[in-house]
C-alpha positions in Angstrom: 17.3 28.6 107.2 16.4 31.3 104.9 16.3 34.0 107.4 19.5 32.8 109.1 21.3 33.1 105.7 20.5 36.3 105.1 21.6 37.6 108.2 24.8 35.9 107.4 25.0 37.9 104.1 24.5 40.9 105.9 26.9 40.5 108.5 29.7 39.6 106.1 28.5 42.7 104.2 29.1 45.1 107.3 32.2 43.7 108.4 33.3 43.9 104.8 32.6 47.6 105.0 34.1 48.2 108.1 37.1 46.7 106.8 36.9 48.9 103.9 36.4 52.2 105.9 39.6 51.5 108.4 42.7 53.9 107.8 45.6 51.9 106.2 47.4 53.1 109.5 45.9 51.3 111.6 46.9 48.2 109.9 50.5 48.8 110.3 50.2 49.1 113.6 52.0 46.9 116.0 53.8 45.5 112.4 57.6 45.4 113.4 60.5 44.8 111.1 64.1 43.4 111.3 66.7 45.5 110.4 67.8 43.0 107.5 64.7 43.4 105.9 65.2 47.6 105.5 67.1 47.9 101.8 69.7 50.7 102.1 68.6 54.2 100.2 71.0 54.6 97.3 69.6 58.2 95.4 71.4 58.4 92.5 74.9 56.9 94.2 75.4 60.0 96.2 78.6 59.9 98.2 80.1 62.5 100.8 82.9 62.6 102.7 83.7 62.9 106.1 84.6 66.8 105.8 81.5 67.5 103.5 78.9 65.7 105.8 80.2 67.8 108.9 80.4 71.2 107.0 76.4 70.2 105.8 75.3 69.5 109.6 77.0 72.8 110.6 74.7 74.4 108.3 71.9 76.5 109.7 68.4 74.4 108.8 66.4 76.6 106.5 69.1 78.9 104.9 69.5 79.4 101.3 73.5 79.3 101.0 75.4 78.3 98.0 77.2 75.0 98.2 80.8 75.9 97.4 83.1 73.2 95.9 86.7 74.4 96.7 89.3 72.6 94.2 93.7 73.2 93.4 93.4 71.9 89.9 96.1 68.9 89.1 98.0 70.5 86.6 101.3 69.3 85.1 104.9 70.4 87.3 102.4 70.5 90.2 103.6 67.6 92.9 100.8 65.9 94.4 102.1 67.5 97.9 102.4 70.9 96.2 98.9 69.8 95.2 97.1 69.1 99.0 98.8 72.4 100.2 97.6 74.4 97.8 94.0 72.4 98.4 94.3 72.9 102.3 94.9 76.5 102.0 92.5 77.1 99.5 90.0 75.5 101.7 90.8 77.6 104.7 90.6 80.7 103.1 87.3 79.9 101.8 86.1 79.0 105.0 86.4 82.9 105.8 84.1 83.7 103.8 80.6 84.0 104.9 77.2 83.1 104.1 78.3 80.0 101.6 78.3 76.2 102.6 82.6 74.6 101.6 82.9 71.3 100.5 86.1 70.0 99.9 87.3 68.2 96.4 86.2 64.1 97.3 84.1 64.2 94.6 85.4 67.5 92.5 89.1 65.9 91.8 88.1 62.7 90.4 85.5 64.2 88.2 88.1 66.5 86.7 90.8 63.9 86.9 88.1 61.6 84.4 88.9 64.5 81.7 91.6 67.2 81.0 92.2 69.1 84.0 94.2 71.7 82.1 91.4 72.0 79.4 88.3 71.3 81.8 89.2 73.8 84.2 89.7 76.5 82.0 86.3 75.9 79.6 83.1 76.3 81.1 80.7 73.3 80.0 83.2 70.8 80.7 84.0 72.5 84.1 80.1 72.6 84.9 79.3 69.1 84.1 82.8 68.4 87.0 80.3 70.3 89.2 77.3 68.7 88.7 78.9 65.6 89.3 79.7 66.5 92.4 76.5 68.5 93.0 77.3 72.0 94.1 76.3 75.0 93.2 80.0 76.7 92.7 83.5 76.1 92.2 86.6 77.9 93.6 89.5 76.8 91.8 92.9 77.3 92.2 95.6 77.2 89.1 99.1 77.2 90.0 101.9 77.6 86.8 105.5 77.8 87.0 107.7 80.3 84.3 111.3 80.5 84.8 112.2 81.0 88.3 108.7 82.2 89.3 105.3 81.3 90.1 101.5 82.6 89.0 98.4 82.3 91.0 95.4 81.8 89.1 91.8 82.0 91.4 88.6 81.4 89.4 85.1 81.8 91.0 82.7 79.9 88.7 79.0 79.2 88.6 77.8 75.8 87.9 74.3 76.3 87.0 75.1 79.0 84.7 78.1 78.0 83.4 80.1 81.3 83.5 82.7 82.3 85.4 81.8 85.3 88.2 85.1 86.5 89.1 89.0 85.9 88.9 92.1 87.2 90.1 95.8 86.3 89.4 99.0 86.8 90.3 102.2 86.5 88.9 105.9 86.5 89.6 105.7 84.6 93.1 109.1 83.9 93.8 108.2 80.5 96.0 105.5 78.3 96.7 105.1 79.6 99.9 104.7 82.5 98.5 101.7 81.2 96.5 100.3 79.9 99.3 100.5 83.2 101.6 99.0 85.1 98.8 95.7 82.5 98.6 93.7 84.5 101.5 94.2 87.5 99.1 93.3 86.1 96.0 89.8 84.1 98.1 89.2 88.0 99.0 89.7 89.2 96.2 87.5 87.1 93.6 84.3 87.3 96.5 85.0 91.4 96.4 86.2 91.5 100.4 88.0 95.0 101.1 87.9 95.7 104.2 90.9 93.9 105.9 91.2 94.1 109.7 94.1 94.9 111.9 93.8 91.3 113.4 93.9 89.9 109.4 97.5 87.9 108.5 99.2 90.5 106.3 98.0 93.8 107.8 100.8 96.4 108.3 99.8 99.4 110.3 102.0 102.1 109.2 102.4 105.3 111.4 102.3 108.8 109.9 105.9 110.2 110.7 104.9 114.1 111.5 108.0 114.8 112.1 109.9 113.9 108.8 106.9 115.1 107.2 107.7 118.6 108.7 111.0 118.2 107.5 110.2 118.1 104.3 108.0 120.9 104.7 110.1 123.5 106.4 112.6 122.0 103.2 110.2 123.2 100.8 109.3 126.2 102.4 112.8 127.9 103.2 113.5 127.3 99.1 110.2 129.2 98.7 111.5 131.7 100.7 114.7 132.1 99.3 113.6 132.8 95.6 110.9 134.9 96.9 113.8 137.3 98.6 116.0 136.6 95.3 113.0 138.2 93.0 112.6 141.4 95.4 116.5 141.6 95.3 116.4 141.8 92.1 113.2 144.3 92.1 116.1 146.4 94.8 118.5 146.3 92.0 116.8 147.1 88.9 115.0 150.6 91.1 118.5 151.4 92.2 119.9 151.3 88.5 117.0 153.0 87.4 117.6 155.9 89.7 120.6 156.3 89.1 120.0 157.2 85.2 118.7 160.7 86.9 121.0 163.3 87.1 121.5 165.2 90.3 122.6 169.1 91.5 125.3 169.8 93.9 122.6 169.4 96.9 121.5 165.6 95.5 118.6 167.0 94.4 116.8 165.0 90.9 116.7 167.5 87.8 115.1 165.3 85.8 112.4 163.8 88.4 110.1 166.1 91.0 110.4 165.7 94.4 107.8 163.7 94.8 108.6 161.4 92.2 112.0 160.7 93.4 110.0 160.2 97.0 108.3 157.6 95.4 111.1 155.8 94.2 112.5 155.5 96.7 109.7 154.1 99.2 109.8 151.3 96.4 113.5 150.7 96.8 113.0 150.6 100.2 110.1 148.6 100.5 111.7 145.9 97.9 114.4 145.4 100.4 112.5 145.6 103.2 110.4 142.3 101.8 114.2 140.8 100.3 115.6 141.1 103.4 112.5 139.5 105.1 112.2 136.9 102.8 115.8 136.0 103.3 115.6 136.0 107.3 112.9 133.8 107.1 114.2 130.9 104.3 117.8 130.9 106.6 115.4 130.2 109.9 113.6 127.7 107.9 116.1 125.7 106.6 117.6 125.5 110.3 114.6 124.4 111.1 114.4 121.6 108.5 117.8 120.4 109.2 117.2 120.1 113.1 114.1 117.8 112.5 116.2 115.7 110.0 119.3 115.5 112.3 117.2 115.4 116.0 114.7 112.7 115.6 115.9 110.4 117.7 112.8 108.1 119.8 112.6 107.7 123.1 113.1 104.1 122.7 116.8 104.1 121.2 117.6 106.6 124.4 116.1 103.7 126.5 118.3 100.9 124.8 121.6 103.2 124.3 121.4 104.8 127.7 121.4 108.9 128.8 124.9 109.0 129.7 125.7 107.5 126.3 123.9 109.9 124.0 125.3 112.1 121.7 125.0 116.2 122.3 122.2 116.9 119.8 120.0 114.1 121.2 119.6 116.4 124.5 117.7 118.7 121.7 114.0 118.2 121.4 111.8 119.4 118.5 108.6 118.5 118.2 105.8 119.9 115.5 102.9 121.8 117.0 100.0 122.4 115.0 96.7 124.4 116.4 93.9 126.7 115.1 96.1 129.8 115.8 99.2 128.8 113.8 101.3 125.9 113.2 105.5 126.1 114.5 108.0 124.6 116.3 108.6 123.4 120.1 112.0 123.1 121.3 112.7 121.6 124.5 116.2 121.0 126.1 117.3 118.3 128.4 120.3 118.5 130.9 
């Protein structure tokens, strides 16, 4: 009896043991639960909404990306439509804007609601602690005031964690609130330091360089430089010819006073002085015809198209067009009949 006790004691002692040295997982193995008995996870009564959860999922796994809380701040002679456009634009132009995760305002606008919006949004602790009950990282708020018969935009950019505001931009007399609303996408760029706006952009005017009026001007500008260029050698002409004529001469026109090469050279200047007057004058006249042909002919193909050949006027069969090259830059004329 003795010997079959101990060997009872030892064989509760090693399956003991072997109890003791089985992972814990293998217990839980083939345990199965009812989905009643799993408790819901509440952390901290975190709520999203439908928008926010979709916008996180889209979210590359991994990245490092601000979360961006994008909010158009209730503020007094704002209607709550007024309100949800301003917020739905806001939110689109945000969207543009790369490398940063957008969540609406589900949890933003009541937060702000709970205190002053028109003192929270503008001081930066209350407007942090809005933020961290929401949990983002940033807020993109939109102000929108009314003065007499206009509007002002006011776009903050504004870091939660640090409590300071990164960048702003405003802009005043907006004659309508669709005005406010087309000059959101703007603002958004404006605050996050975009420049470069493409062709494709809402907004973008492509503006074409009018050579022609440009010569206009030019030749303008030119023939008046001409023309008081030959009015000072004129008056150069003038001033030798009254000055030679203080000499007194002999019965043959020869100088008593001056030697013959002295007069010589007088004269040469006289006739120089004129020479460049005269030049100088040429040139301004064919300028300024010039200028006033590029002024008067620059009709475009297209009005011929809509108005018709037969129905044009007798200058429009006139043609000037500028021509600029390494050797020189002038005029082309070309006439149609």
């Amino acid at each position: 009896m003795r010997i079959l006790s101990r060997q009872l004691a030892a064989a509760l002692i090693a399956l003991a043991l072997a109890l003791a040295l089985l992972p814990a997982t293998a217990l839980a193995q083939g345990m199965t639960f009812d989905e009643e008995d799993v408790e819901p996870i509440d952390e901290d009564g975190m709520t999203f909404d439908v928008e926010d959860v979709q916008e996180f999922e889209e979210t590359p796994a991994g990245t490092n990306v601000p979360a961006v809380g994008v909010l158009a701040v209730p503020l007094s002679g704002l209607s709550s439509g007024d309100r949800e456009a301003l917020q739905e634009a806001l939110r689109e132009a945000v969207s543009t804007i790369p490398n940063i995760a957008v969540f609406g305002d589900a949890d933003l606008l009541p937060a702000i609601q709970d205190r002053d919006p028109e003192y929270c949004s503008a001081e930066s602790l209350c407007l942090a602690n809005v933020g961290r009950a929401a949990q983002v990282d940033r807020i993109v708020q939109a102000r929108v005031s009314r003065s007499g018969m206009g509007y002002t935009l006011n776009i903050d950019y504004f870091d939660v964690r640090d409590r300071l505001f990164l960048n702003y931009h405003t802009n005043s007399d907006l004659g309508s609130f669709s005005a406010v609303l087309d000059a959101v996408q703007a603002g958004v760029n404006d605050v996050f330091g975009v420049r470069d706006r493409r062709p494709e952009d809402p907004g973008y005017v492509e503006r074409d360089v009018d050579v022609r009026r440009i010569m206009a001007f030019a030749t303008a500008g030119l023939s008046a430089v001409s023309l008081g260029t030959g009015i000072f050698f004129g008056l150069k002409v003038d001033d030798g010819l009254a000055e030679i004529e203080q000499y007194s001469r002999n019965e043959d026109g020869t100088y008593t006073d001056l030697t013959q090469r002295e007069a010589q050279r007088l004269q040469r200047d006289i006739e120089s002085d004129a020479l460049s007057a005269n030049v100088f004058y040429v040139l301004s006249g064919g300028l300024a015809v010039t200028s006033v042909l590029l002024f008067v002919l620059d009709g475009d193909d297209a009005e011929e198209l809509a108005v018709g050949q037969g129905d044009q006027p007798w200058y429009r069969a006139v043609r000037l067009s500028p021509s600029v090259s390494t050797d020189g830059v002038g005029v082309g004329a070309r006439l149609r009949f």
